[in-house]
C-alpha positions as CSV (number, residue, x, y, z in Angstrom):
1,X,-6.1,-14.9,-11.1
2,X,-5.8,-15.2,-7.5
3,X,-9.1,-13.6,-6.9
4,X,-10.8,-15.6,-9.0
5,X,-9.3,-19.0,-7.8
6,X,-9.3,-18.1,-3.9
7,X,-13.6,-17.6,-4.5
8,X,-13.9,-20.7,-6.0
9,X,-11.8,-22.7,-3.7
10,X,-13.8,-20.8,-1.0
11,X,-16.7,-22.2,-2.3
12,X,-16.0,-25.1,-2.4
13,X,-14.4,-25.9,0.7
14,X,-17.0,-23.7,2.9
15,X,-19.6,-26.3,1.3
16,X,-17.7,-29.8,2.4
17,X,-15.8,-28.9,5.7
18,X,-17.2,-28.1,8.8
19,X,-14.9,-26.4,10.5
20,X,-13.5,-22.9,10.0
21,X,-11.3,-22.1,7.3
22,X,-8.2,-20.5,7.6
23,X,-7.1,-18.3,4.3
24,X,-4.1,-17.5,3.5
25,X,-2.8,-14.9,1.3
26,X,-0.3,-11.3,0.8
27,X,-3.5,-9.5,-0.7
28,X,-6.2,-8.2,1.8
29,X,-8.5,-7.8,-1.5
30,X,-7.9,-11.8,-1.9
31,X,-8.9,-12.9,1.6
32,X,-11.7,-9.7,1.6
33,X,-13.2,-11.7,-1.8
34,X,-13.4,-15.0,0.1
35,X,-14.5,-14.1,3.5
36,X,-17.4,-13.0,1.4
37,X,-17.7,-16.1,0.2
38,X,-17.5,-17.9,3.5
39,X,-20.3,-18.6,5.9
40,X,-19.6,-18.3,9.9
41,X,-16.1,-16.9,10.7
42,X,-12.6,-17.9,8.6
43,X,-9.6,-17.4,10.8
44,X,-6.7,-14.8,8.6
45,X,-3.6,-16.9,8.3
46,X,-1.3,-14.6,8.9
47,X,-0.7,-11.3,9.9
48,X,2.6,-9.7,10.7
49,X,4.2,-6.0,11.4
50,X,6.8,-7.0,8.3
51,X,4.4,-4.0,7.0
52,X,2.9,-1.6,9.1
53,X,-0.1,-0.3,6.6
54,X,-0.4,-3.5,5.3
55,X,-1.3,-5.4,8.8
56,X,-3.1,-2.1,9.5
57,X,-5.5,-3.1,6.5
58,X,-5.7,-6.7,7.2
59,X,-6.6,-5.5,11.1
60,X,-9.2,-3.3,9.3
61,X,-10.6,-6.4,7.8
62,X,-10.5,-8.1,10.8
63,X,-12.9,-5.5,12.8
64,X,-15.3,-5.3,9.9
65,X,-16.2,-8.8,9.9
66,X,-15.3,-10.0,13.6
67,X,-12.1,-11.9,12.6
68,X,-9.6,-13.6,14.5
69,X,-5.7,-14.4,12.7
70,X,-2.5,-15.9,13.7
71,X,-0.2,-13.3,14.4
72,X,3.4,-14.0,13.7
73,X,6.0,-12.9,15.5
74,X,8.3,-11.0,12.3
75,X,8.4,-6.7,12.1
76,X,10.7,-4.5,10.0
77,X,13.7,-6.3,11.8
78,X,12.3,-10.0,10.3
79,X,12.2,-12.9,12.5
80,X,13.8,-13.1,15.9
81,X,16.5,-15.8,16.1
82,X,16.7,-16.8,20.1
83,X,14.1,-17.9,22.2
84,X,14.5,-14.6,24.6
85,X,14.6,-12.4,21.5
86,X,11.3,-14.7,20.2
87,X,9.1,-14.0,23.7
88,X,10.6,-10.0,23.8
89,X,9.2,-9.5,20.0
90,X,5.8,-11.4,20.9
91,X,5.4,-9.3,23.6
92,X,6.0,-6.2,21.7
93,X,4.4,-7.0,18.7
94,X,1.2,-8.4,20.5
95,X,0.6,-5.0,22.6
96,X,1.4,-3.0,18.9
97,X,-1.0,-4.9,17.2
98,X,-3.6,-4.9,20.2
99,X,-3.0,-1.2,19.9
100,X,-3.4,-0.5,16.3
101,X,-7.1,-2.6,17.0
């Protein structure tokens, strides 16, 4: 049960490492369980516009409990290929995202 073993690794880790923890999972019920069971402030690894109401959740999560994530660059299209096509998708996706915020 991913639920089950993201808490407990939660747990654990929150208890022996000083620094914040970045969690990473497809299931914004997963990282919701173990950002409950996280003091300070994890960091969402990652969030993409692959899915639109699924990032929209994960932003969601993000606003309730004052959460920063690393945003990848990939939307419906997938991952850009060149460098130009790389910075031109950032750009986009970054005001899209800051929008949907």
């Amino acid at each position: 049960n991913e639920k089950e073993d993201m808490v407990r690794l939660a747990r654990i880790l929150s208890q022996t490492v000083e620094l914040p923890l970045a969690i990473d999972s497809s299931s914004y019920e997963v990282i919701e369980s173990a950002i409950k069971n996280i003091p300070g402030r994890p960091i969402i690894n990652s969030i993409n516009l692959e899915n639109e109401n699924k990032c929209r959740k994960f932003l969601e999560l993000m606003k309730k409990y004052g959460l920063a994530a690393v945003a990848l660059t990939i939307d419906k299209y997938g991952m850009a290929k060149t460098a130009d096509k790389k910075f031109d998708r950032r750009i986009c996706l970054g005001k899209k995202i800051f929008s949907t915020c």
